[in-house]
PAVEX-635156 format. One record per residue: residue in one letter; x, y, z of N, C-alpha, C, O in turn. Coordinates in steps of 0.001 Angstrom, whole numbers, padded with zeros to 6 digits, always signed. Last residue first. Example, Ala and Ser with C-alpha at 12.3 -4.5 7.8 and 13.67 -1.06 7.14 Angstrom:
2
S+012850-002250+007080+013670-001060+007140+012900+000030+007870+013409+001138+008039/A+013190-005690+007800+012300-004500+007800+013200-003300+007800+014236-003319+008465/
This chain:
103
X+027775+006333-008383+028722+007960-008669+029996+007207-009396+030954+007866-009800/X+024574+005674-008782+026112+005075-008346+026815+005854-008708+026397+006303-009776/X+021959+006630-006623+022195+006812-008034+023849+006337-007525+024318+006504-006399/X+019820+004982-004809+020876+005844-004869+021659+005354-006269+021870+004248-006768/X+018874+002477-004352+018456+002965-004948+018953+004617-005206+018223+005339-005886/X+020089+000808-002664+020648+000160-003791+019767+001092-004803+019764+000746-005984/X+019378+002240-000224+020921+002052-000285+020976+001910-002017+021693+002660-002679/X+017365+001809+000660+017660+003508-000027+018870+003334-000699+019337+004079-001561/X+016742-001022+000506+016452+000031-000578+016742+001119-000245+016260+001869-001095/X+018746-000517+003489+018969-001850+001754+017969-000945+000859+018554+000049+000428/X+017226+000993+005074+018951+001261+004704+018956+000251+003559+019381+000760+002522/X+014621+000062+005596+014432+000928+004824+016189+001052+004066+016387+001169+002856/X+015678-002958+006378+014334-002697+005415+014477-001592+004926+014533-001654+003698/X+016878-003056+008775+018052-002766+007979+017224-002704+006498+017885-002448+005492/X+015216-002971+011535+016019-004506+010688+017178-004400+009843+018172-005125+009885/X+016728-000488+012868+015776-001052+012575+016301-002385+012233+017408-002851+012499/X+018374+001946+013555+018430+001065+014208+017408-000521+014065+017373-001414+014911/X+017915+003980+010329+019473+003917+011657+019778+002142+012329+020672+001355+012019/X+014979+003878+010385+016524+003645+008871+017803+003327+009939+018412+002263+010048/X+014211+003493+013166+014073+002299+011798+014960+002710+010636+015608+001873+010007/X+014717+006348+013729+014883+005422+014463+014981+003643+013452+015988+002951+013307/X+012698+007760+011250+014344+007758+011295+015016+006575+012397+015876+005856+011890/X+010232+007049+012043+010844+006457+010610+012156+006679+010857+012888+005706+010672/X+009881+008131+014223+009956+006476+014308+010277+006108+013272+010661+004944+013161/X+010189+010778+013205+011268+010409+014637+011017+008522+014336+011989+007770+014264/X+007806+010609+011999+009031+010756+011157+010213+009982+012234+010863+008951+012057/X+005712+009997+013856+005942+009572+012651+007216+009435+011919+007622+008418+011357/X+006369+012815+014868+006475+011503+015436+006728+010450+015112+007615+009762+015617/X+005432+014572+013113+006802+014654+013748+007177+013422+014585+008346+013185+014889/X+003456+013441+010457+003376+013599+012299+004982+013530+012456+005669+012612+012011/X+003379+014208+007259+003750+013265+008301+003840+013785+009517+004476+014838+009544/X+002842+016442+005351+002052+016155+006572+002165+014981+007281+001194+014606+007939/X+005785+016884+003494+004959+015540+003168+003235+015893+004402+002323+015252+003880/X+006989+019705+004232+006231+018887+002861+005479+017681+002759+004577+017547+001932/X+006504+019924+007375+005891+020081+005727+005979+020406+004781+005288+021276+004250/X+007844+017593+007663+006572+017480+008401+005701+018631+007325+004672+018398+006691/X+010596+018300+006679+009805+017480+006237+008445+017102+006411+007845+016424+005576/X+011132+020760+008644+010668+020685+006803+010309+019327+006478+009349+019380+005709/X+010871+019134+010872+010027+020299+010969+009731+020415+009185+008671+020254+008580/X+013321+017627+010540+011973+016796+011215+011102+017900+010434+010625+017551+009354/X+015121+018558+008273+015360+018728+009584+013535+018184+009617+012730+018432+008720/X+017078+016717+005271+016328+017683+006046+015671+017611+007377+015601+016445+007767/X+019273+014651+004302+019495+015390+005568+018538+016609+005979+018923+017430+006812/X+018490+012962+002555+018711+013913+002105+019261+015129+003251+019573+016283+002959/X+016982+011160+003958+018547+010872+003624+019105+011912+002952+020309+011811+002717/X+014808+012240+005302+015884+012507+005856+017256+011694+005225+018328+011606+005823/X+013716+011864+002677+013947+013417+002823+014811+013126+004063+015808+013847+004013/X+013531+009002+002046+014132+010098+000857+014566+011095+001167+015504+011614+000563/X+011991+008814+004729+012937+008037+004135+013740+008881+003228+014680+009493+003737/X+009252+010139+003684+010099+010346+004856+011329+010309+004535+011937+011298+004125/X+008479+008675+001407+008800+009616+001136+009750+010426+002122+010688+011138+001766/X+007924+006028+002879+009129+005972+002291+009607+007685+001751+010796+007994+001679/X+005607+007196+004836+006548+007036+005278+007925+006585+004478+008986+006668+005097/X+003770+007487+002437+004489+008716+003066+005457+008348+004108+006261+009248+004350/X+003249+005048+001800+004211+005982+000399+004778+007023+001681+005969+007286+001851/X+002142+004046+003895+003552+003340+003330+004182+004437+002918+005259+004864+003334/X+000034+005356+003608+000471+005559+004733+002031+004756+004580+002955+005089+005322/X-001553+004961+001248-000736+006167+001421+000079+006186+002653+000880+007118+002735/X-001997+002115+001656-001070+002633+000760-000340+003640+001320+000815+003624+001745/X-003659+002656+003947-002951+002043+004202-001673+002098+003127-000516+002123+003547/X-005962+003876+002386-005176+004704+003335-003834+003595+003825-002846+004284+004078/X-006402+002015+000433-005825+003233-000069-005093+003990+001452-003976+004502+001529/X-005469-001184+002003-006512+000148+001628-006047+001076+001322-004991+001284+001919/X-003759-003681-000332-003637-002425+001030-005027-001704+000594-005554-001608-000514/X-003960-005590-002580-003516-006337-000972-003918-005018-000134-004496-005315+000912/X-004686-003854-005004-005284-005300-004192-005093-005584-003185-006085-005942-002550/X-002459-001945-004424-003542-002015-004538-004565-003018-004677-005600-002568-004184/X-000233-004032-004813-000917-003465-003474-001374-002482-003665-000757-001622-003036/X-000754-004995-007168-000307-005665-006387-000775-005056-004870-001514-005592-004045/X+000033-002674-008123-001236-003580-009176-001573-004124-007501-002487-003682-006804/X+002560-001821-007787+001583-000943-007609+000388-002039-007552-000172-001993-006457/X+004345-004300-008692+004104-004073-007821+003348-003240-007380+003081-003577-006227/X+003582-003367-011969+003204-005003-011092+002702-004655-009259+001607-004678-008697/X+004802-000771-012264+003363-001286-012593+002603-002657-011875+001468-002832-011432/X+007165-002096-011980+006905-000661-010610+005388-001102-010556+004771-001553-009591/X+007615-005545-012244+008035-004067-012352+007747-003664-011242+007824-004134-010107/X+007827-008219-011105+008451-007598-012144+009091-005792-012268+010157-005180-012332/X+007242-010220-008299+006944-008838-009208+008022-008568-010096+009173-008739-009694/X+008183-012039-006836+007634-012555-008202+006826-011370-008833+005950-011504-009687/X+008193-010883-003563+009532-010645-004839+009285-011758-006067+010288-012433-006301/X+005888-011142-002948+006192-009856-003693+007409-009586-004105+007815-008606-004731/X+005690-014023-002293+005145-013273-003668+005390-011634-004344+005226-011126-005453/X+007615-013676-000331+007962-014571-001598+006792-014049-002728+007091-013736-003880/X+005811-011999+001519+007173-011680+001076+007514-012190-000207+007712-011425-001151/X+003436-013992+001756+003887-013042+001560+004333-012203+000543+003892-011798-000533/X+005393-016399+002844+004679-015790+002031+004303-014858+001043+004652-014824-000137/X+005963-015273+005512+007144-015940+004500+006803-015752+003039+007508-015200+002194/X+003304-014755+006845+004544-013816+006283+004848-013643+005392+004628-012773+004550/X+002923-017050+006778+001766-016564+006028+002655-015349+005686+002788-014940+004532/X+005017-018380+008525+004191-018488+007230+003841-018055+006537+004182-018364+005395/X+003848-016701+010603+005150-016614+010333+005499-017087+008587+006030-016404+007711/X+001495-018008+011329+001765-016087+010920+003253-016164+010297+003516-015419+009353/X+002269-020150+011618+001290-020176+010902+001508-018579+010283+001634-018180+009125/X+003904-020127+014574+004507-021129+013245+003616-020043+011757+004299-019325+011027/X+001690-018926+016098+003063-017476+015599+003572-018621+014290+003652-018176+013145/X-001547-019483+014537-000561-020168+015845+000464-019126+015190+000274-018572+014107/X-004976-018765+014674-003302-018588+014038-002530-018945+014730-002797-018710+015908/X-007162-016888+015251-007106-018913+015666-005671-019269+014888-005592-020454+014564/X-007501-014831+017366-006670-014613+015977-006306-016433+015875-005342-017011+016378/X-006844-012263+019078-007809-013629+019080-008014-014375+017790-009149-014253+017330/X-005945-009650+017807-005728-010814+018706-007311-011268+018872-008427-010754+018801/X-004145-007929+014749-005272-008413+015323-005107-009674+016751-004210-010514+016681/X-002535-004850+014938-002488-006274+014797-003705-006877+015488-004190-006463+016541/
């Protein structure tokens, strides 16, 4: 995060709100890809994808170590992705949740 930053927290908060509101005026998968790829650096992409790929594999219940490789996420990495599905806002648990197949 950047500081010194002529932004007041009202203004970031905003710019957030934002945001957010434009990326739910996506349509698809295609949109939203389009989308950030304009807004993220490729490494910044990949660094999303592999932490939702995380996500997928410990809901699947695999152990830190197999997931570290298959994906090359930092065991650390992962430990702070699982901490956030469990105890987080509730961001990653709502999409894994509504993206699970309905039995």
């Amino acid at each position: 995060m950047k500081t010194n930053r002529p932004v007041t927290l009202r203004q970031e908060q905003q710019h957030e709100r934002a945001l957010f509101a434009a990326i739910l005026t996506l349509r698809s998968v295609e949109e939203c890809r389009s989308f950030f790829r304009d807004l993220c650096t490729p490494a910044e992409l990949q660094a999303m994808a592999d932490r939702w790929a995380v996500v997928e594999l410990l809901e699947r219940g695999l152990p830190y170590r197999e997931i570290h490789r298959h994906t090359g996420v930092s065991v650390t990495t992962i430990g702070r992705v699982a901490r956030y599905l469990v105890g987080g806002s509730g961001g990653y648990r709502a999409a894994a949740e509504r993206l699970k197949p309905h039995a």
